[in-house]
SEKE-831418 format. One record per residue (C-alpha): residue number from 1; x, y, z negated. Coordinates in Angstrom, 2 decimals, padded with zeros to 5 digits. Example, Ala and Ser with C-alpha at 12.3 -4.5 7.8 and 13.67 -1.06 7.14 Angstrom:
BEGIN
rec i->1, u->012.30, v->-004.50, w->-007.80
rec i->2, u->013.67, v->-001.06, w->-007.14
END
This chain:
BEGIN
rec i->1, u->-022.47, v->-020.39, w->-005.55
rec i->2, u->-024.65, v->-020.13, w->-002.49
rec i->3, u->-022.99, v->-019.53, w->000.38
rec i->4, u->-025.75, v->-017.91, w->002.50
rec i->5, u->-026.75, v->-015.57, w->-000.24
rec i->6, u->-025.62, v->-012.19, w->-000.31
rec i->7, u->-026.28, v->-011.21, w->-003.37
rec i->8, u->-023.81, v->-013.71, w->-004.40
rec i->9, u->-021.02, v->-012.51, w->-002.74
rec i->10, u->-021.98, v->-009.07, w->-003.64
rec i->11, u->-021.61, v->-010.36, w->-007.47
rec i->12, u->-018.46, v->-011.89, w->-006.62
rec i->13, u->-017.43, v->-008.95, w->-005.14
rec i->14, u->-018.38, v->-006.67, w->-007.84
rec i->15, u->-016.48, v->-008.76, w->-010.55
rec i->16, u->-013.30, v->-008.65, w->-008.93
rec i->17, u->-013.60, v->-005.05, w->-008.52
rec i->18, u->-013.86, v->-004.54, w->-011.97
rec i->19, u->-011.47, v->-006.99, w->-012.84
rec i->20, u->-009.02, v->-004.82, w->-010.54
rec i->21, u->-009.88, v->-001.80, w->-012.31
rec i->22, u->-009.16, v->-002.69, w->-015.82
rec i->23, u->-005.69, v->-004.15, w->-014.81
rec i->24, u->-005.02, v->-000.77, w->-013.26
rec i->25, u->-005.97, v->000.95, w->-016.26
rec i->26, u->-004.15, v->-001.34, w->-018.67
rec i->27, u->-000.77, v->-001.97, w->-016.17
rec i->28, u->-001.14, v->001.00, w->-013.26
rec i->29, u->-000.44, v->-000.55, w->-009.71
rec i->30, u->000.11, v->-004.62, w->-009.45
rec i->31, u->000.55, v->-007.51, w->-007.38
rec i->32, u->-002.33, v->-009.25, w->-009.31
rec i->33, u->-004.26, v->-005.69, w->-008.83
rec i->34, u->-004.06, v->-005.66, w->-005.04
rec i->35, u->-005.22, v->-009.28, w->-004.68
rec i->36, u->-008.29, v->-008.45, w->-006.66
rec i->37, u->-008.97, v->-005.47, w->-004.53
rec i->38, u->-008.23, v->-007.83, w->-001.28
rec i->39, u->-010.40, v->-010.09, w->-002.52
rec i->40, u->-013.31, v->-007.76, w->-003.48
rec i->41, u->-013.51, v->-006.29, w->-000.20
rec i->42, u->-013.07, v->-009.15, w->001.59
rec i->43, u->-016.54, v->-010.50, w->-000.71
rec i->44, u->-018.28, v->-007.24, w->000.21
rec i->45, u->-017.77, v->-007.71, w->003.81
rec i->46, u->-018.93, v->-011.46, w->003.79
rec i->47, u->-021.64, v->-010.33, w->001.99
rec i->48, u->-022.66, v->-008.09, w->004.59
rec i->49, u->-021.66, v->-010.22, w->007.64
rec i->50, u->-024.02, v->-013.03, w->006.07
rec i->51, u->-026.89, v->-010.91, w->005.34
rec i->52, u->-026.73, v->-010.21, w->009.42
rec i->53, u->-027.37, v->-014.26, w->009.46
rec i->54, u->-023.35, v->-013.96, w->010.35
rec i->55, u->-022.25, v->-017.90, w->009.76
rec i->56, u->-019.50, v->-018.12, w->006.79
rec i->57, u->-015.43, v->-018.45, w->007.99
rec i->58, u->-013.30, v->-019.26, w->005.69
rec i->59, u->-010.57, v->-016.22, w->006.75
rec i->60, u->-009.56, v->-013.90, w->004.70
rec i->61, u->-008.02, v->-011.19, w->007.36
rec i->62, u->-009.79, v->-008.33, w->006.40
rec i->63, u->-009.26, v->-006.39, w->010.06
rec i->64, u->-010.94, v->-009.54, w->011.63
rec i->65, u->-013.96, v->-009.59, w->009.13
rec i->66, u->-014.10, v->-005.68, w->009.39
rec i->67, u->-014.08, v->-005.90, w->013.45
rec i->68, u->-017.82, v->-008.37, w->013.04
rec i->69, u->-019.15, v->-005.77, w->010.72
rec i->70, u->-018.56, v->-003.05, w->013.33
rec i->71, u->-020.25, v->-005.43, w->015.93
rec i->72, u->-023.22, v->-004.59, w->013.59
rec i->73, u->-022.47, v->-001.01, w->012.28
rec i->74, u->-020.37, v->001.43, w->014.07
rec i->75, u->-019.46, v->003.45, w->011.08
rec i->76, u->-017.63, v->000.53, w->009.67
rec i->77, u->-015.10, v->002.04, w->011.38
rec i->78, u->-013.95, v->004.53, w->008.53
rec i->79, u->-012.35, v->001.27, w->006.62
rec i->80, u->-009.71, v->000.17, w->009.66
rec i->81, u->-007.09, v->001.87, w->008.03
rec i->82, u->-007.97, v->000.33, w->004.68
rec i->83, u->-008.21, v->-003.18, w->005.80
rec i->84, u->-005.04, v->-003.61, w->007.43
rec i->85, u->-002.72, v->-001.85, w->005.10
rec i->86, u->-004.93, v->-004.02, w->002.10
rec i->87, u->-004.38, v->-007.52, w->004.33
rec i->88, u->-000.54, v->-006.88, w->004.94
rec i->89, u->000.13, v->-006.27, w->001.67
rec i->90, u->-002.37, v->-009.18, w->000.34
rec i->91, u->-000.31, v->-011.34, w->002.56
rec i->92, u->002.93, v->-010.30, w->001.92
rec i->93, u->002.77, v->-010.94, w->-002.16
rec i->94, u->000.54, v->-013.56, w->-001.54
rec i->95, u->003.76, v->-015.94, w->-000.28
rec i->96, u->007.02, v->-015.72, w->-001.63
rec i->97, u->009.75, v->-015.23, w->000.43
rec i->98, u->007.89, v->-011.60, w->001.60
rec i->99, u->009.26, v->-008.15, w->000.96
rec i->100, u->006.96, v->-006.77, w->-001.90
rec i->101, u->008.32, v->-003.59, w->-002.32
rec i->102, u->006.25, v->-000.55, w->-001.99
rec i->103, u->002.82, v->-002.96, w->-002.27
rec i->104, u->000.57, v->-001.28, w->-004.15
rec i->105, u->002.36, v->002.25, w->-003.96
rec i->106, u->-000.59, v->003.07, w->-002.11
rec i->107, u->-003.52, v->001.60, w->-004.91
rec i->108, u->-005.14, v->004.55, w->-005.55
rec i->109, u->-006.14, v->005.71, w->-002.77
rec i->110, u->-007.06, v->002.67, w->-001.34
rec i->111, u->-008.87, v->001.70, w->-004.69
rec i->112, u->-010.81, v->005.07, w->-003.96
rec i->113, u->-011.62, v->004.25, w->-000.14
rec i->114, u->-013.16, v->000.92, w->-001.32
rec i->115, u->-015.99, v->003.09, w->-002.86
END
């Protein structure tokens, strides 16, 4: 993969996205489903970050990554709500140890604000 290519991450992005959807088709809201989600949105943020000559950090706090794009574009600021519900509950099935329940009871309609 290269890094510093957007179009990269935007492929990246765009597989796990699908990935996410078929799981939710075949198995309705899981753990596995909101990490692909996380993970997709977190790609199509990078993506755009980089493509602003942003330089690549490995994090993978959504709210953080969402606050650079808005440096760049005010009307990132629709998706606030969506990244930090989509980061606590990445993070909280991501370890064990976390209270999972209720994560993903909101899928769908953060599946639909991704776009």
């Amino acid at each position: 993969m290269r890094l510093r290519h957007p179009s990269d991450w935007l492929y990246l992005a765009k597989e796990r996205l699908r990935a996410a959807d078929v799981l939710f088709a075949a198995e309705a809201a899981t753990l596995t489903g909101v990490e692909l989600l996380h993970e997709s949105l977190e790609r199509f943020l990078k993506a755009y970050l980089i493509s602003k000559g942003w330089r690549l950090r490995k994090v993978h706090d959504l709210s953080y990554l969402l606050a650079e794009c808005i440096q760049h574009n005010q009307t990132f600021d629709r998706f606030e709500d969506l990244a930090d519900s989509l980061t606590a509950q990445f993070w909280a099935q991501h370890y064990p140890g976390n209270d999972i329940t209720g994560i993903g009871s909101n899928y769908e309609a953060m599946r639909a604000d991704t776009g």
